[in-house]
N, C-alpha and C positions, 0 to 999 in steps of 0.2 A: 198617059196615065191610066188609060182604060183596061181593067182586070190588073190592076196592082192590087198585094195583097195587104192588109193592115191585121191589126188584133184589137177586138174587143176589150174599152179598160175601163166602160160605165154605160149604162144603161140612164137617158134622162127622159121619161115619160115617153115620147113616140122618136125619142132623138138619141144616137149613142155617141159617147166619144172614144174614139179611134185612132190607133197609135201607127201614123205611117211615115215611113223613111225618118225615122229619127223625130217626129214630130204628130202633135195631137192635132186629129182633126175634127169635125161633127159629121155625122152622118145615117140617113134616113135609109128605112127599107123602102126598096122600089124592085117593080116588076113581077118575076116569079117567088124573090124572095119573100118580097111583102107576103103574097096569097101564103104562100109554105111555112114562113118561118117565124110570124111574128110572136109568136108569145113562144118562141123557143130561141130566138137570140141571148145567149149569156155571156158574161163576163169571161174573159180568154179565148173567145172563138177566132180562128183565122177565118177573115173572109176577103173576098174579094170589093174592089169598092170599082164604080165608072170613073170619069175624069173629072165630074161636081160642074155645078150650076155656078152662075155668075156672084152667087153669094156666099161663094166657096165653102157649099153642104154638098157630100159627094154620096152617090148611092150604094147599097149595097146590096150587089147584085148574085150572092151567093154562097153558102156559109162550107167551108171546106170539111174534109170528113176529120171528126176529133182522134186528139190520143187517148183520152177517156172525158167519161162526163161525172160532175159529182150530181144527183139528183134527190133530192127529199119528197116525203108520201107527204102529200095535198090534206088538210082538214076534213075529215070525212071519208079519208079512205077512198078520195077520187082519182088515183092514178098517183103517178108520182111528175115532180117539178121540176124541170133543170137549176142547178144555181149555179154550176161554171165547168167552164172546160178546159182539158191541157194544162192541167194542174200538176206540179211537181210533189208537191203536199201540202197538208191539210194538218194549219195548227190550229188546236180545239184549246181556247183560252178561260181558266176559271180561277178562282183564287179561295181558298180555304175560307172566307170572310163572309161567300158564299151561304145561302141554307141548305139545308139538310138533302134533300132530295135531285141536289146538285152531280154527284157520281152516279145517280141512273141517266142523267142528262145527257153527262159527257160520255160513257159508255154507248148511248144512243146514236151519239154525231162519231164515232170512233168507227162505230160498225159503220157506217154509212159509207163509211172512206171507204173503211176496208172493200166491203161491198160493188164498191165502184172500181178494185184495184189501185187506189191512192193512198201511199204512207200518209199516217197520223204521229202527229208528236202533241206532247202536251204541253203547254206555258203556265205553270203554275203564277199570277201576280200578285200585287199588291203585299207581296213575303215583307215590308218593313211595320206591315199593320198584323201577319199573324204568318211566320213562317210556313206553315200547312205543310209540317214533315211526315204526317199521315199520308197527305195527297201525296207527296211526291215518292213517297216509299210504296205505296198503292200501286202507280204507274211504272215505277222503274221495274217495280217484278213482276208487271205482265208484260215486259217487257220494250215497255215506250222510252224514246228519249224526251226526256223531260227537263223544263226550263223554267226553274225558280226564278224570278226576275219583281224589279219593281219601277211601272213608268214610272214614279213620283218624283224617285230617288237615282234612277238612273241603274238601282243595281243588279248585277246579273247580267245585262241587255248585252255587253259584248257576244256572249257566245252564242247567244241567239240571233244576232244578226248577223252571226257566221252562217248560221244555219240557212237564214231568209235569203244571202247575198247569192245571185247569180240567179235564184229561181223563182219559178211562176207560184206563189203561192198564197190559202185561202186563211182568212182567220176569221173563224167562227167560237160561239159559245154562248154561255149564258147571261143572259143582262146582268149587269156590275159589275161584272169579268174584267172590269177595265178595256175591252178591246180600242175606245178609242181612245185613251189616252195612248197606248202602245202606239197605235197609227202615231197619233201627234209627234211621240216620241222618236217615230223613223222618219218622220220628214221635217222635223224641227216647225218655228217658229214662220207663218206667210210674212215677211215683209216687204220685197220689192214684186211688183206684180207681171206675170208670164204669160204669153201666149205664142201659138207658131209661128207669128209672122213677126219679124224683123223690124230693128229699131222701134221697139215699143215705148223703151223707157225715155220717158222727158225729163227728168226730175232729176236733183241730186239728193240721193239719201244715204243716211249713215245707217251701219249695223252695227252694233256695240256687242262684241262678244268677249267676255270678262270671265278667262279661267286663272284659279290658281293666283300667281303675282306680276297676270300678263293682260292688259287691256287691247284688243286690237281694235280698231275702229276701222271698219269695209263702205270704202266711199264708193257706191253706183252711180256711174256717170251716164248721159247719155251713149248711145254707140256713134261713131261717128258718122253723121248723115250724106247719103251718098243718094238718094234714092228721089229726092225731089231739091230740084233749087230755089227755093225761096228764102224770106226775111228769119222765119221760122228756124227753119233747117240750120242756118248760117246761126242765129241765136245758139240753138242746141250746139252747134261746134265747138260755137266761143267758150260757151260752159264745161262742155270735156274738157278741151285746150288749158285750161285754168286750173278745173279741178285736178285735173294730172299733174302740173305743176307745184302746184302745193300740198300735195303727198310726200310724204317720204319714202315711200316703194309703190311702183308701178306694177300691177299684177296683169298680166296683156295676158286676155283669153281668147285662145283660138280652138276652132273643132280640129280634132284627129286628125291626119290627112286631108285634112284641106287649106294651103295657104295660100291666096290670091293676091292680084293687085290691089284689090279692097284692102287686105290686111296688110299688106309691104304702106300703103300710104297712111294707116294709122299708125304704125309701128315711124314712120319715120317724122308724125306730127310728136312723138316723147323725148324731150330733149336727151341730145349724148351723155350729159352728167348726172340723169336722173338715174336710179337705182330701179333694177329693173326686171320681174321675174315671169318666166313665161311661164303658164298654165292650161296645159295640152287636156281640154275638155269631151266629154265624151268618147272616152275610151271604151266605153263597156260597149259602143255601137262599132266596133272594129273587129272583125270577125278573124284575122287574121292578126294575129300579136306579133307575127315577124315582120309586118310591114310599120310598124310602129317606132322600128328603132331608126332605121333610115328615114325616116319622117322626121325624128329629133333631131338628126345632127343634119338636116339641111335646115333647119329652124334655128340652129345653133351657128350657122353659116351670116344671117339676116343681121346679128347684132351681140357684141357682148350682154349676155344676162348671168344677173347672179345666181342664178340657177333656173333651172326648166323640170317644172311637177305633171307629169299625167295624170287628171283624177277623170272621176265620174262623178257629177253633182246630182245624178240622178241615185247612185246608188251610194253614193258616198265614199267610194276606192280611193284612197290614196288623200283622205283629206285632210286627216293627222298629221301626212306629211308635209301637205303645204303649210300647215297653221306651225311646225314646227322651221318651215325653213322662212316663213315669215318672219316671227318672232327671233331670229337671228341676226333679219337684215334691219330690224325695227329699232332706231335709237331709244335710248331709256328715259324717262319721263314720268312725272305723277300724273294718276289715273285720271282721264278727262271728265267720268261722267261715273255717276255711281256703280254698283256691282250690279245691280237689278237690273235696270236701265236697259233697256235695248235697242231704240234708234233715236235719233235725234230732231222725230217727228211726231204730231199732234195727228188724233185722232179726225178733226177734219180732210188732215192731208189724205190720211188712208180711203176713210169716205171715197173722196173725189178719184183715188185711184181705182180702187176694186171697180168704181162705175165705169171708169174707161176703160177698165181692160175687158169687162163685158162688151163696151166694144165692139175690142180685138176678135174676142172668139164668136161675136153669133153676125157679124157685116163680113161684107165681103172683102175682097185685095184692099182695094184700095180707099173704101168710106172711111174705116177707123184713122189713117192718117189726115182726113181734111175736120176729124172732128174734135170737140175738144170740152170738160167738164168744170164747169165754175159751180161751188155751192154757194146760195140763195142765201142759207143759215142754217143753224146747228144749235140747237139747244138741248139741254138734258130738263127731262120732269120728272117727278115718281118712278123713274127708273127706265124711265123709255127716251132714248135717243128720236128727236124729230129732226129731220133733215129735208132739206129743200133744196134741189139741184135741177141746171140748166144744163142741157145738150146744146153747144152751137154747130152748128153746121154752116159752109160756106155758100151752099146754091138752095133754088128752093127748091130743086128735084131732089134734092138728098132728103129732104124735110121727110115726105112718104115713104122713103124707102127705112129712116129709122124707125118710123111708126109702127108701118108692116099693117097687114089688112084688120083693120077695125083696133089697130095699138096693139096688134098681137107679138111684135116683135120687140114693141119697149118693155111691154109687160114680160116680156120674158126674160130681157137684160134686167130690168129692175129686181126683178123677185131675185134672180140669182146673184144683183148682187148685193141686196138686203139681205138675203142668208149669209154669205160671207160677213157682212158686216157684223150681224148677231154672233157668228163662231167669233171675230176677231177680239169686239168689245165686249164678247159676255154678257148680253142683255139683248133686250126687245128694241126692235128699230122700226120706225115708219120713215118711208121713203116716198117722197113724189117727186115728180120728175117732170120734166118737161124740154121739149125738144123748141130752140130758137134758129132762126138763119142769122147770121153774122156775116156778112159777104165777106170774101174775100180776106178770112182774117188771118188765114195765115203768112200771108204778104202785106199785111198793115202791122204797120211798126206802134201806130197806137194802140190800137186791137191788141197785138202782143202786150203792151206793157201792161194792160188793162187787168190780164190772165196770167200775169205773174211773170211773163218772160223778157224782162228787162233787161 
């Protein structure tokens, strides 16, 4: 792994997260880099990373030469600041609802682009509260493409996710711009939680998505556990095995060009009569599309399925397609759960997961699988969520390793995932925490049932 390359996709205080081989990783500057480049690392940078430490943080050992940098002048006229690099464009988001002194603004961040050799386009928002046909007539004859839209409302947003689809790009602008609702509105709603490393999810949760006179209900199973034999693992299986049975379509996601005997043995725990559609994920990380068609039809070799959809759940390709070939294999039925409605889970569940997937992303291989998060309690007051959660761990050498020197590493899983918590539930959360040993719980069958895996 040593001098493989990743890209910069966030900046966290002295830590970044980094997008390598298909997967987000954390990592620290070290060596030459550190002394050279620390207050010049930005969002989009290719850099090189080492092979990462045991707590799988990998370094970054050298920042490759950019295709352009976008950079803004410093307060005082102190030189100018990086803010990203290898940018395809640069959309400057403002919406007529805006005050007055808004078009010197965005002329400001326009020239900036320009100045760095980066297209600008402009996203006119929140057009269902004041169309802003000044704005958008202003920009179309200086000759900007510009994108009337509204996150609220949904509308417009097609063609400008035409525009975003495929490429590296920045969205800036003026406070109230909407910009994160826009965000919100390109990556939807957090409900089952991610990270890079494998068989994260334990849970079974529903997604309720309800268009039009078509409710689907998206049951997340665990993945099937291959990875450790235990009482655990074998519970988790049971729970797939079932939940797939009592579906009425089977949606087997596999990556691009990759099918193994891992995936021949899930694929052949779905019984032959269940209804059954494949979903050929991560396509956009396939760099060759003619290797893709040959990939389907020996996938189409493994089992009759009622159909087989390529998408990208990262960028979204092809997802209309699926929700359409769904919805044909879906017998008909009244709605399970109201229109609003989005999962069929309590905001304690969520708690408890956001804390584990913190986790996933700041331990190393293998800790996040032996640990596991029970809340204490949950109450609401004056508006503030107080919550009280247990870390168990199996040994008591893992106890210091969640702590990290002087709590510096729970403190860092907790805060991040108390801000989740606050973006999910809209409000103020107090979070404490505390890390217990549990021996050996995930090969105790009481232990298990204690923690909800019966």
């Amino acid at each position: 792994m040593t001098g493989a390359q990743g890209r910069v996709l966030a900046r966290e205080g002295s830590r970044f997260r980094v997008a390598l081989d298909g997967q987000e990783v954390t990592a620290i500057l070290r060596g030459k880099a550190r002394r050279d480049q620390y207050d010049r690392v930005v969002v989009g940078d290719q850099v090189t990373l080492d092979q990462g430490d045991r707590r799988g943080v990998y370094g970054i050992t050298a920042v490759l030469p950019r295709r352009n940098l976008l950079e803004r002048r410093t307060p005082l006229g102190r030189g100018n600041r990086p803010v990203a690099a290898n940018l395809d464009r640069v959309f400057v988001v403002t919406a007529a609802t805006n005050p007055a002194p808004v078009p010197q603004l965005i002329d400001r961040l326009t020239a900036i682009a320009e100045a760095n050799e980066i297209p600008a386009a402009i996203v006119v928002n929140k057009v269902d509260l004041d169309p802003g046909e000044e704005l958008v007539e202003r920009y179309r004859a200086a000759g900007y493409e510009v994108y009337p839209v509204s996150a609220r409302t949904g509308a417009g947003l097609e063609p400008w996710f035409e525009a975003l689809r495929g490429r590296e790009s920045l969205l800036t602008g003026p406070s109230g711009a909407g910009k994160s609702s826009l965000l919100n509105r390109l990556v939807g709603e957090k409900l089952a939680i991610v990270s890079p490393k494998a068989q994260t999810t334990r849970h079974v949760l529903t997604g309720i998505l309800t268009t039009g006179d078509c409710q689907y209900l998206f049951v997340d199973l665990p993945g099937f556990q291959t990875r450790h034999v235990n009482v655990l693992n074998r519970a988790l299986n049971r729970r797939a095995a079932e939940g797939a049975r009592d579906c009425d379509v089977v949606a087997f996601v596999v990556e691009a060009l990759r099918f193994g005997p891992a995936d021949r043995a899930v694929l052949a725990r779905i019984p032959a009569a269940q209804r059954a559609v494949a979903v050929v994920n991560k396509i956009d990380l396939v760099k060759n599309r003619l290797d893709l068609l040959p990939f389907l039809q020996r996938l189409a070799a493994e089992r009759e399925f009622a159909a087989i959809v390529p998408v990208s759940a990262r960028t979204g390709k092809n997802v209309a397609e699926l929700l359409r070939v769904l919805r044909e294999a879906l017998p008909e039925g009244p709605a399970a759960y109201p229109a609003e409605q989005l999962t069929d889970r309590d905001e304690r569940f969520f708690a408890a997961e956001l804390l584990r997937e913190k986790l996933f992303r700041e331990l190393g291989e293998e800790l996040p699988y032996r640990c596991e998060v029970a809340l204490e309690s949950f109450r609401e007051e004056a508006g503030l969520r107080r919550i009280e959660a247990t870390i168990f761990v199996e040994r008591d050498s893992q106890k210091p390793i969640v702590l990290g020197a002087k709590g510096a590493t729970l403190k860092r899983i907790a805060s991040a995932a108390r801000r989740d918590m606050e973006r999910l539930f809209g409000g103020k959360v107090y979070l404490g925490v505390w890390v217990k040993v549990k021996h050996g719980w995930t090969d105790d069958a009481r232990a298990l049932k204690q923690l909800g895996y019966a």
